[in-house]
C-alpha positions in Angstrom: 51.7 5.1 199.4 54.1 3.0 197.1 52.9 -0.9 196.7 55.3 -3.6 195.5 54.9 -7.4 195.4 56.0 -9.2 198.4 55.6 -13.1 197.5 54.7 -14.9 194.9 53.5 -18.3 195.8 54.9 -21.6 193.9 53.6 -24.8 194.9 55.6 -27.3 195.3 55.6 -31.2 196.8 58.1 -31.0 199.4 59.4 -28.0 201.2 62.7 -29.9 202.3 63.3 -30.5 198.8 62.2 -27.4 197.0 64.5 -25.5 200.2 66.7 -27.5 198.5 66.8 -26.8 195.4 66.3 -23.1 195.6 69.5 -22.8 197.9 72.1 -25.5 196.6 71.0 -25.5 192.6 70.2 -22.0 192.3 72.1 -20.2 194.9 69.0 -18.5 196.6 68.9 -17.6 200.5 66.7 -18.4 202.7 65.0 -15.7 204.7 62.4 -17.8 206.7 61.3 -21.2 207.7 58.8 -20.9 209.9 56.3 -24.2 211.4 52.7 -23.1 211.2 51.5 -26.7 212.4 49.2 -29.6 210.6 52.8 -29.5 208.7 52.2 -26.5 206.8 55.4 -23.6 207.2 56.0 -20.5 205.9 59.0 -21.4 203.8 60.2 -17.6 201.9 63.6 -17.7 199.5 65.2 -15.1 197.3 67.7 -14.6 195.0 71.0 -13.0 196.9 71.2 -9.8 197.6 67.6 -9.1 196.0 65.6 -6.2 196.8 62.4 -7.8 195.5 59.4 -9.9 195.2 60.6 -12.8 197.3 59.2 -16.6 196.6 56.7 -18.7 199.3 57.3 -22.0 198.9 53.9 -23.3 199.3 53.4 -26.9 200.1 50.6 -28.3 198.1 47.6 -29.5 200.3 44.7 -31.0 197.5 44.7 -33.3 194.9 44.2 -30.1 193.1 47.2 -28.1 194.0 49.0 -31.2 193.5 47.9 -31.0 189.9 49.4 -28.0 189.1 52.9 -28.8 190.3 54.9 -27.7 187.9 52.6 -26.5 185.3 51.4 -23.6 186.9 51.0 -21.3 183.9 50.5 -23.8 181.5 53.7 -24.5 180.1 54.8 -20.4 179.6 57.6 -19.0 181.2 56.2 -18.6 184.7 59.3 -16.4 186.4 61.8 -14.0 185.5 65.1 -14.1 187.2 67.0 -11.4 186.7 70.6 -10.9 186.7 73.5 -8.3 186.5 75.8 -11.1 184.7 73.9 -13.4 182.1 77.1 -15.6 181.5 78.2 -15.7 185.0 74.7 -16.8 186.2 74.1 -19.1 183.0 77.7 -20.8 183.9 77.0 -21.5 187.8 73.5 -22.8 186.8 75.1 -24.9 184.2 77.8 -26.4 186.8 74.8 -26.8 189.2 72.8 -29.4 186.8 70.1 -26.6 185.8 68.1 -27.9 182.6 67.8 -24.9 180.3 64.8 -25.6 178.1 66.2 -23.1 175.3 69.7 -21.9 174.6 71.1 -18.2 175.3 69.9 -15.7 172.8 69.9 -12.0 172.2 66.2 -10.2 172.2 65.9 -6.3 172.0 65.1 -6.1 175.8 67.9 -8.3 176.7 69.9 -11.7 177.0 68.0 -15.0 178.1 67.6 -18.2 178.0 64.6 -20.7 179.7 65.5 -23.3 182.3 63.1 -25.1 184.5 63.0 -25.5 188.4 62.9 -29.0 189.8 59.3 -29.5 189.0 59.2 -28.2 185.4 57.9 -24.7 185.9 59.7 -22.7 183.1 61.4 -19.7 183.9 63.9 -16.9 182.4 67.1 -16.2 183.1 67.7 -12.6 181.8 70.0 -9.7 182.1 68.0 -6.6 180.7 69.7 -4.1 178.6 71.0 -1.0 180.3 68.0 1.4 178.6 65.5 -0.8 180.2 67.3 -1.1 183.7 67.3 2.4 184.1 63.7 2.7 183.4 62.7 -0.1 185.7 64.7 1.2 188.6 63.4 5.1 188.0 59.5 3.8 187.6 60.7 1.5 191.7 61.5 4.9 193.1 
């Protein structure tokens, strides 16, 4: 039987806020919103038209979790978001107030650059290079 991903959780403060961002700043949908009581909800975006690993919006709930806002992998690149059109994307994010961390370059997997959400976490923005598409869409047959 074939697994995949389904979530990955990011903490955030708010979920109004994070919804937010996600959808306005970064063009994400949002596929559920869902009260769970004691104010928690089940809060799932994802990039349009993506096929997958969607991203729980997880409201933080201890000083702890609170902690790590932002800084969940300790300052490295935390996500990947991946993109048919590197210079479209980078433009729209651009006109949308995204901070990119480090300019567009050229690596031998692909084009990216490293922008942060609205709490810090670091992430890439990167188209892959055709060789390396194919083999990542063969190998999620």
């Amino acid at each position: 039987m074939p697994q995949t991903l389904g979530y990955v959780a990011l903490v955030v403060r708010d979920y109004d806020e994070a919804v937010a961002f996600f959808t306005n700043s970064l063009g994400f949908e949002l596929i559920e919103d869902t009260e769970l009581g004691e104010g928690k909800r089940w809060v799932l975006v994802t990039p349009p038209a993506s096929r997958g690993t969607n991203l729980l919006l997880a409201r933080a709930s201890t000083p702890e979790q609170s902690s790590r806002i932002g800084n969940q992998t300790g300052g490295r690149v935390f996500l990947f978001l991946h993109t048919d059109d590197f210079w479209r994307d980078y433009r729209q994010m651009t006109d949308r107030g995204i901070k990119f961390r480090r300019p567009p370059r050229e690596e031998p997997y692909g084009t990216v650059a490293v922008f942060e959400d609205l709490y810090g976490n670091l992430w890439d923005l990167l188209e892959l290079k055709t060789a390396i598409k194919s083999n990542l869409q063969r190998l999620s047959r």
